[in-house]
C-alpha positions as CSV (number, residue, x, y, z in Angstrom):
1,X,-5.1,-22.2,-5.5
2,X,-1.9,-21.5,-7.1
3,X,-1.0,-18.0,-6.1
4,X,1.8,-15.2,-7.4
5,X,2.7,-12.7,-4.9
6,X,5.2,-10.2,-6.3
7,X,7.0,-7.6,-3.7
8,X,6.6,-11.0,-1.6
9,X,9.3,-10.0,0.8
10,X,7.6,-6.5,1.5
11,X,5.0,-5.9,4.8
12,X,2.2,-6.5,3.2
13,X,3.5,-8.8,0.5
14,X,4.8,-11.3,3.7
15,X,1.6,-10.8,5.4
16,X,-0.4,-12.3,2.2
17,X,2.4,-15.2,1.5
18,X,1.6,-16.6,5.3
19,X,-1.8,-16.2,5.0
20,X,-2.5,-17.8,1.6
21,X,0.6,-20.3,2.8
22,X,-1.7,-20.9,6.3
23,X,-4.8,-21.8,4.0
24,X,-3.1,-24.3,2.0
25,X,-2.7,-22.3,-1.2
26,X,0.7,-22.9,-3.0
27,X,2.7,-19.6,-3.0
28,X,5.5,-18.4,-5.6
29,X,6.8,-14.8,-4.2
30,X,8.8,-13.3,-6.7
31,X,11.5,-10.2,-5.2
32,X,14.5,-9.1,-6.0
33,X,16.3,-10.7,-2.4
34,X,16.4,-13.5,-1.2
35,X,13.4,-14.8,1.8
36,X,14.7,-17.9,3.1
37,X,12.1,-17.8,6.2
38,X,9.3,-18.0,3.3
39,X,10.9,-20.8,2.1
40,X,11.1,-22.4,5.6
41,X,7.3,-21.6,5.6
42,X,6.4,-23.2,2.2
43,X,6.7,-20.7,-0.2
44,X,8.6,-20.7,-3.7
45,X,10.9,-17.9,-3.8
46,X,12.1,-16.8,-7.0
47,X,14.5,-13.7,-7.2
48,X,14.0,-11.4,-10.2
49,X,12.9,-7.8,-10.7
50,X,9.3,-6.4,-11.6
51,X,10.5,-4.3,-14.7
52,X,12.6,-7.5,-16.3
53,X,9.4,-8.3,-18.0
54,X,10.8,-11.9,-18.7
55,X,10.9,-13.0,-15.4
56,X,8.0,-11.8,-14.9
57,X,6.5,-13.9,-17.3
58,X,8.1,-16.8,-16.3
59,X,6.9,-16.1,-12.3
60,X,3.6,-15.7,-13.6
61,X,3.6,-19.5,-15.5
62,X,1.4,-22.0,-14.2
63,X,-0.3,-19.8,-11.6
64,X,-4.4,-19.1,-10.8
65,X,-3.9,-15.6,-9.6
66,X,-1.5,-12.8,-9.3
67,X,-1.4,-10.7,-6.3
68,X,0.9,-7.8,-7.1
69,X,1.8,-5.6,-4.3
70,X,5.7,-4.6,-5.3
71,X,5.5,-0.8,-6.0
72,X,8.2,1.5,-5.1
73,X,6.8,4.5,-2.8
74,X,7.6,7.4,-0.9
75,X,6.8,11.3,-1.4
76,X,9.9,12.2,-3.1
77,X,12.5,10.2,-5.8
78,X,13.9,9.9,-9.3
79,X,10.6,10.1,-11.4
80,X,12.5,7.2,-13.8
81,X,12.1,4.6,-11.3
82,X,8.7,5.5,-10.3
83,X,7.7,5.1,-14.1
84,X,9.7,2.0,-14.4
85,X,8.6,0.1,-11.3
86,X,4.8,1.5,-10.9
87,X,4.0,1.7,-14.8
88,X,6.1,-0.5,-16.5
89,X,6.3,-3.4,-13.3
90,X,2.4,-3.4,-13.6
91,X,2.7,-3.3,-17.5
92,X,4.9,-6.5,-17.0
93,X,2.7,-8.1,-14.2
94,X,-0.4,-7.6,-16.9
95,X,1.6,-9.2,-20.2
96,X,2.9,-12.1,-17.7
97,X,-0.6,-12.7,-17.2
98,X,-1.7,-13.0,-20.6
99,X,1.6,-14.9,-22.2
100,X,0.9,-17.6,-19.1
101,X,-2.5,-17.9,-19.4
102,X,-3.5,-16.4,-15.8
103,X,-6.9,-15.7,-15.3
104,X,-7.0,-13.1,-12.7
105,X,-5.0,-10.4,-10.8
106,X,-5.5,-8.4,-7.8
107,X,-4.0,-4.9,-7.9
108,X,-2.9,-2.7,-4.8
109,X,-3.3,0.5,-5.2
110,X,-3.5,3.5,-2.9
111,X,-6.1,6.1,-2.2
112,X,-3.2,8.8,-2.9
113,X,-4.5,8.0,-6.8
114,X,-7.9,10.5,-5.8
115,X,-6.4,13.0,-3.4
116,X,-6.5,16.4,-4.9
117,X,-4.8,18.1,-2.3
118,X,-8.0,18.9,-0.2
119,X,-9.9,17.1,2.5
120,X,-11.8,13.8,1.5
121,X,-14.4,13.0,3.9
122,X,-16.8,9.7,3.2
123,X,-16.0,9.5,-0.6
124,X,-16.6,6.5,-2.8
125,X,-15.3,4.5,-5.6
126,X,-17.1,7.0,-8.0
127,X,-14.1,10.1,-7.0
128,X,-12.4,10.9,-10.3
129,X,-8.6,10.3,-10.6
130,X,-6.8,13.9,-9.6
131,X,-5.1,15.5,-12.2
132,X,-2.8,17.0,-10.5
133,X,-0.1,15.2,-8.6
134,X,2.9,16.8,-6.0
135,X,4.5,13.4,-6.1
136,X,5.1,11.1,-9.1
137,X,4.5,7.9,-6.4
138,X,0.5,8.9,-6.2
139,X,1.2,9.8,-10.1
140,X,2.4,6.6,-11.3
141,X,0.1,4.7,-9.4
142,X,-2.7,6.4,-10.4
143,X,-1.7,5.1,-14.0
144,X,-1.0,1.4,-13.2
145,X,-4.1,1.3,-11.5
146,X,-5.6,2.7,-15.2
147,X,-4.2,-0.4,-17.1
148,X,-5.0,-3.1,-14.3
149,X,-8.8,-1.5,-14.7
150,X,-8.6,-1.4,-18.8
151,X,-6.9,-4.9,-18.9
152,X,-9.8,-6.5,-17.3
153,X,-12.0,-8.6,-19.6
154,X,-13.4,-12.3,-20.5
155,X,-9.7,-13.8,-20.3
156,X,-8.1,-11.9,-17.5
157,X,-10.6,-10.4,-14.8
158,X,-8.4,-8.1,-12.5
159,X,-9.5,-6.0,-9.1
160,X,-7.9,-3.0,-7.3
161,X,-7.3,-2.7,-3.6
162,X,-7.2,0.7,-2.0
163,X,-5.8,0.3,1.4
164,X,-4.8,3.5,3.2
165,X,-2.3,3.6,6.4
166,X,-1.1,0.0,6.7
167,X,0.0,-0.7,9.7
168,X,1.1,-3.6,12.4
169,X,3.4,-5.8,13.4
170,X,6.4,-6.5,10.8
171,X,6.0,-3.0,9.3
172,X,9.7,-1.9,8.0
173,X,8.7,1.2,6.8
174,X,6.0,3.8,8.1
175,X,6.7,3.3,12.3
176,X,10.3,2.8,11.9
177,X,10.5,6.5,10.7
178,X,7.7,7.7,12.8
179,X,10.0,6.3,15.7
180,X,13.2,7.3,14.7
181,X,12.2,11.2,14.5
182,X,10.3,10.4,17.3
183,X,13.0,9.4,19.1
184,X,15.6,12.2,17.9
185,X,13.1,14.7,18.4
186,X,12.5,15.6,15.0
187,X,8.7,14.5,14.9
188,X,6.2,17.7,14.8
189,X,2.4,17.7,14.1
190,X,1.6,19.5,10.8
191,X,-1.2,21.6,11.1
192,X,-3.2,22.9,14.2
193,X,-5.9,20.0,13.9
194,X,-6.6,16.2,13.8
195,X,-7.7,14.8,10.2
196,X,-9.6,11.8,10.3
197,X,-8.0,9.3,8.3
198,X,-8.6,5.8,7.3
199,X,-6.4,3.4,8.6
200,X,-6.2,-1.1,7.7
201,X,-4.4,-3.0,10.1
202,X,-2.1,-5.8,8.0
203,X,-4.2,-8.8,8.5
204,X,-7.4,-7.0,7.5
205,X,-5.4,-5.7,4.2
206,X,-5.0,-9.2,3.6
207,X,-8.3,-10.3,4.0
208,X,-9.5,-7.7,1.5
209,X,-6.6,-9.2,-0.9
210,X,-8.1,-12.5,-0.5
211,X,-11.7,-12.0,-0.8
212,X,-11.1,-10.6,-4.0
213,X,-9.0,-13.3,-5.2
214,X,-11.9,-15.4,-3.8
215,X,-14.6,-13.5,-5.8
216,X,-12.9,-13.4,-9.0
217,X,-12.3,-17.1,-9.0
218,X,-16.2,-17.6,-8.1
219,X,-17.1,-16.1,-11.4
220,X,-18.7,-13.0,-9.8
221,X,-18.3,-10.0,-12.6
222,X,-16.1,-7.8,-11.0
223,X,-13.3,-7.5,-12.9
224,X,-12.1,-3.5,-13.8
225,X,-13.7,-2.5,-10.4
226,X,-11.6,-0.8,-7.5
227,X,-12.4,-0.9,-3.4
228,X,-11.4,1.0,-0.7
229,X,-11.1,-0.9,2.3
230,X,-9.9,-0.1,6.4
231,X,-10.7,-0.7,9.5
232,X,-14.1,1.2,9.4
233,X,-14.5,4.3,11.4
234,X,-11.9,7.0,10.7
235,X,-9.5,7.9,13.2
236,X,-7.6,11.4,14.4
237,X,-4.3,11.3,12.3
238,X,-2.3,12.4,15.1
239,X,-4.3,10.1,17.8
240,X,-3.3,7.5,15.7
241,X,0.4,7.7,15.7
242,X,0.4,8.9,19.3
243,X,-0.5,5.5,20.1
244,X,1.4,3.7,17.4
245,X,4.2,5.5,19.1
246,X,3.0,4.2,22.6
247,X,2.7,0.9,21.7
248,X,6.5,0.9,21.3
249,X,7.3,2.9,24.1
250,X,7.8,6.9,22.1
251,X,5.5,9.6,22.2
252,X,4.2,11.1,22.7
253,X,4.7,14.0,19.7
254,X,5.5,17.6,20.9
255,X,5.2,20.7,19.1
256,X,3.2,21.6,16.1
257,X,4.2,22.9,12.4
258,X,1.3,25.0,10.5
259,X,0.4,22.7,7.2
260,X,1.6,26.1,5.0
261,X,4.7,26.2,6.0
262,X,5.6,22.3,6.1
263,X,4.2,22.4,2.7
264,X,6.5,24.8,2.0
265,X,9.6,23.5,3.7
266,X,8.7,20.5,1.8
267,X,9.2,22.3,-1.3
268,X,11.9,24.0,-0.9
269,X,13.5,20.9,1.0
270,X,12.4,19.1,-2.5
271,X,14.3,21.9,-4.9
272,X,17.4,21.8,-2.7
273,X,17.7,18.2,-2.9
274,X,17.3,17.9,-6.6
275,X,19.9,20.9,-7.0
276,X,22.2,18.8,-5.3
277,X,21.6,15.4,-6.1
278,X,20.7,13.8,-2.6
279,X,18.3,10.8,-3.5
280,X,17.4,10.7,0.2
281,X,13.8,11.5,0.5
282,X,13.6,15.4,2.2
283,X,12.6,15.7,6.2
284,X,9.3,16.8,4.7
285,X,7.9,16.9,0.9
286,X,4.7,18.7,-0.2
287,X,3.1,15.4,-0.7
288,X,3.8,14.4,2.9
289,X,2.3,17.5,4.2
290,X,-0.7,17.3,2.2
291,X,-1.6,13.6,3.6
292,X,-1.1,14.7,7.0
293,X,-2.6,17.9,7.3
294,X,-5.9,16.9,5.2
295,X,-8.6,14.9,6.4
296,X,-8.8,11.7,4.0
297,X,-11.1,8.8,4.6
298,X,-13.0,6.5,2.4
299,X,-16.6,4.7,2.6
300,X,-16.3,0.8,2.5
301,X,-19.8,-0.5,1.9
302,X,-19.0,-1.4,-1.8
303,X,-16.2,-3.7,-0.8
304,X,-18.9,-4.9,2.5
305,X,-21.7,-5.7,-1.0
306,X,-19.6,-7.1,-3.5
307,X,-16.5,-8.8,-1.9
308,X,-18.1,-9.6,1.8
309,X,-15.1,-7.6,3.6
310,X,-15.5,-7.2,7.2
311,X,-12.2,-5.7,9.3
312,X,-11.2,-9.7,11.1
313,X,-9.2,-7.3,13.5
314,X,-10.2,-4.2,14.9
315,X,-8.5,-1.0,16.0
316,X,-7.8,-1.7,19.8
317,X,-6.6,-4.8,19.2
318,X,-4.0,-4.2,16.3
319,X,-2.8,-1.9,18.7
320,X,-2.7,-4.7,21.6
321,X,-0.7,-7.1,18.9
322,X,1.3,-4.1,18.3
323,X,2.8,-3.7,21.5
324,X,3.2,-7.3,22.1
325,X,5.7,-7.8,18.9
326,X,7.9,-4.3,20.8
327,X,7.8,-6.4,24.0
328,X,8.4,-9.6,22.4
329,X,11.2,-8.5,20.4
């Protein structure tokens, strides 16, 4: 198939471009830099930015599916952007669909768009939206994940992906900063427990991507649904990053930070850095504490019945490729 991946150059968004790339799909990424290694591979790269809604349109001609993973996230930010590239970029992704014709689109979305603050333990795809939000990206995602559902009908048939936790080799983003605090000795515990969280190693995030791709171009009535998806059983939080951080030779974490008053660092971090202007995301935000002081995993069965999803990699030996791309590098 012909196949649009936008946030192309991102973790997951590179993780998807060589897999459909490695299955002899054609592949357009559309980013705003420049990927000349997914060129190398195969791919079409064409630079242009999710909220010009023109070039999204004119990524989107000629293609069988969308996959749009570009988002902008993070706990704490100018609200603008989040509305411009969360709302409006999925907006755009939706029109470019329609103006070219393209007949289906896979979302990904976040679980963050049901957490109300408290511990989620084996919930479904039948959890409400939460109504209240400490961070606009959970906010904003929540809404594009509203018009990707409400778009869905005869002419373009769309699915959401809830993956929680990403993680693996290539990630820029979440063990990066778990290392560098780890590393400076800035990393604490929140909270005197261990939440069981969900967690999907990259590859099996991709599978999930593609199995809905695969569904919707089968004809199987699907379209407006959502599916959480991870790497099955939950896993201790903190258990979980101590061996991230073993994998590439940190760890392990020392010291402990009761969840009320990171939650409350985090808001007074998040005052003092809007008084002052600092766009750098605070040391800790309330939304940050929430997520890792609350328990927050997800049932899959509904993506296991409709879209066949199985984890293709499991937990012990993500972590095994994990430490070979430290040693490797």
């Amino acid at each position: 198939m012909k196949a649009l991946v936008t946030g192309g150059g991102g973790f997951l968004g590179e993780a998807l471009v060589r897999a459909l790339l490695a299955r002899g799909d054609e592949v357009r990424v559309l980013a705003r830099g420049d990927y000349p290694a997914l060129r190398q591979l195969g791919a079409e790269t064409v630079r242009g930015d999710i909220c010009d809604r023109s070039a999204v349109e004119a990524a989107c001609a000629g293609m069988d599916v969308v996959f749009h993973t570009a988002a902008l996230a993070g706990g704490w930010g100018d609200p603008r952007r989040f509305e411009a590239i969360n709302v409006g970029g999925t907006e755009n992704v939706i029109a470019g669909c329609r103006a070219a014709g393209v007949p289906h689109l896979v979302h990904t979305s976040t679980p963050s768009v049901v957490h109300t603050g408290r511990a989620i333990e084996g919930g479904d795809e039948s959890l409400p939206y939460a109504t209240r939000f400490s961070a606009h990206y959970p906010r904003t995602k929540a809404e594009a994940e509203k018009r990707v559902r409400t778009a869905s009908d005869d002419r373009l048939a769309t699915i959401a992906i809830r993956p929680h936790f990403i993680w693996g080799p290539g990630d820029r983003h979440l063990l990066p900063r778990l290392l560098e605090r780890a590393r400076s000795g800035r990393l604490r515990r929140v909270g005197s427990g261990d939440p069981l969280t969900d967690t999907i190693y990259v590859d099996n995030c991709v599978h999930a991507h593609l199995l809905a791709a695969d569904r919707l171009r089968e004809g199987k009535p699907l379209g407006g649904r959502v599916y959480f998806v991870s790497d099955g059983p939950p896993v201790g939080l903190w258990a979980m990053a101590e061996r991230m951080l073993a994998a590439a030779g940190a760890g392990p974490i020392r010291g402990s930070v009761p969840a009320s008053i990171a939650w409350g660092v985090g808001a007074l971090l998040e005052g003092w850095h809007a008084l002052t202007g600092n766009e750098r995301e605070p040391l800790m935000t309330r939304f940050g504490a929430s997520e890792l002081s609350h328990a927050q995993w997800f049932r899959i069965d509904a993506a296991r019945r409709d879209l066949g999803y199985e984890p293709i990699v499991d937990r012990e030996e993500g972590l095994r490729r994990l430490a070979a791309s430290f040693h490797a590098s």
